[in-house]
C-alpha positions, -999 to +999 in steps of 0.1 A: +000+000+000+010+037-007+010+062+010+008+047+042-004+077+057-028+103+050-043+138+066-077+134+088-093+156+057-096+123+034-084+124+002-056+107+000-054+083-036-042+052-018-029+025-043-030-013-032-011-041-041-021-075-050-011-109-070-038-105-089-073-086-092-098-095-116-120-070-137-156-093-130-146-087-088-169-060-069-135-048-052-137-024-024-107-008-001-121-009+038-105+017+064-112+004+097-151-003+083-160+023+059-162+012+027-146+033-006-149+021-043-116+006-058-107+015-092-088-010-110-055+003-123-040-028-137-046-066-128-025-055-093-032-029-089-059-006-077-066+030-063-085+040-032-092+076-019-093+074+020-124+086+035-123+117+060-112+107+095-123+119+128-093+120+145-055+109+142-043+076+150-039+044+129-065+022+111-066-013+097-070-010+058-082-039+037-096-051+003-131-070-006-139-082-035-172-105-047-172-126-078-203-152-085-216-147-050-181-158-034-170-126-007-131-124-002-110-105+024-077-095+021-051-091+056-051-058+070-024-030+066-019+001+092-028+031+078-020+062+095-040+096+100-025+126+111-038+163+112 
């Protein structure tokens, strides 16, 4: 993941890495439980733009993706908020 930190404001294009995403997937980058729309870059790529924050600290960041009915989550990554 870069950056691995963003400002409180939101905003922040946050690309993920990944073996392989498939066009067909419902993929969806999850800070800490709210959800943001992925935008697939390249098949390992995608871009997320980090919601707005209510206060500093770091948050678990992770991709979900559906295909056919089938849900998949990905491990978590710290992401960092500041002011």
């Amino acid at each position: 993941m870069i950056p691995r930190e963003g400002t409180t404001k939101g905003g922040t294009n946050v690309t993920m890495f990944a073996s392989e995403f498939k066009k067909n997937k419902h993929i969806l980058c999850v800070f800490d439980g709210v959800k943001t729309r992925a935008k697939l870059i390249n098949s390992s790529e995608i871009e997320c733009v980090s919601p707005k924050w209510p206060s500093p600290g770091p948050v678990p960041v992770w991709v979900t993706y559906e295909e056919d009915g089938d849900k998949s989550k990905s491990t978590s990554i710290p992401f960092l908020y500041y002011e």
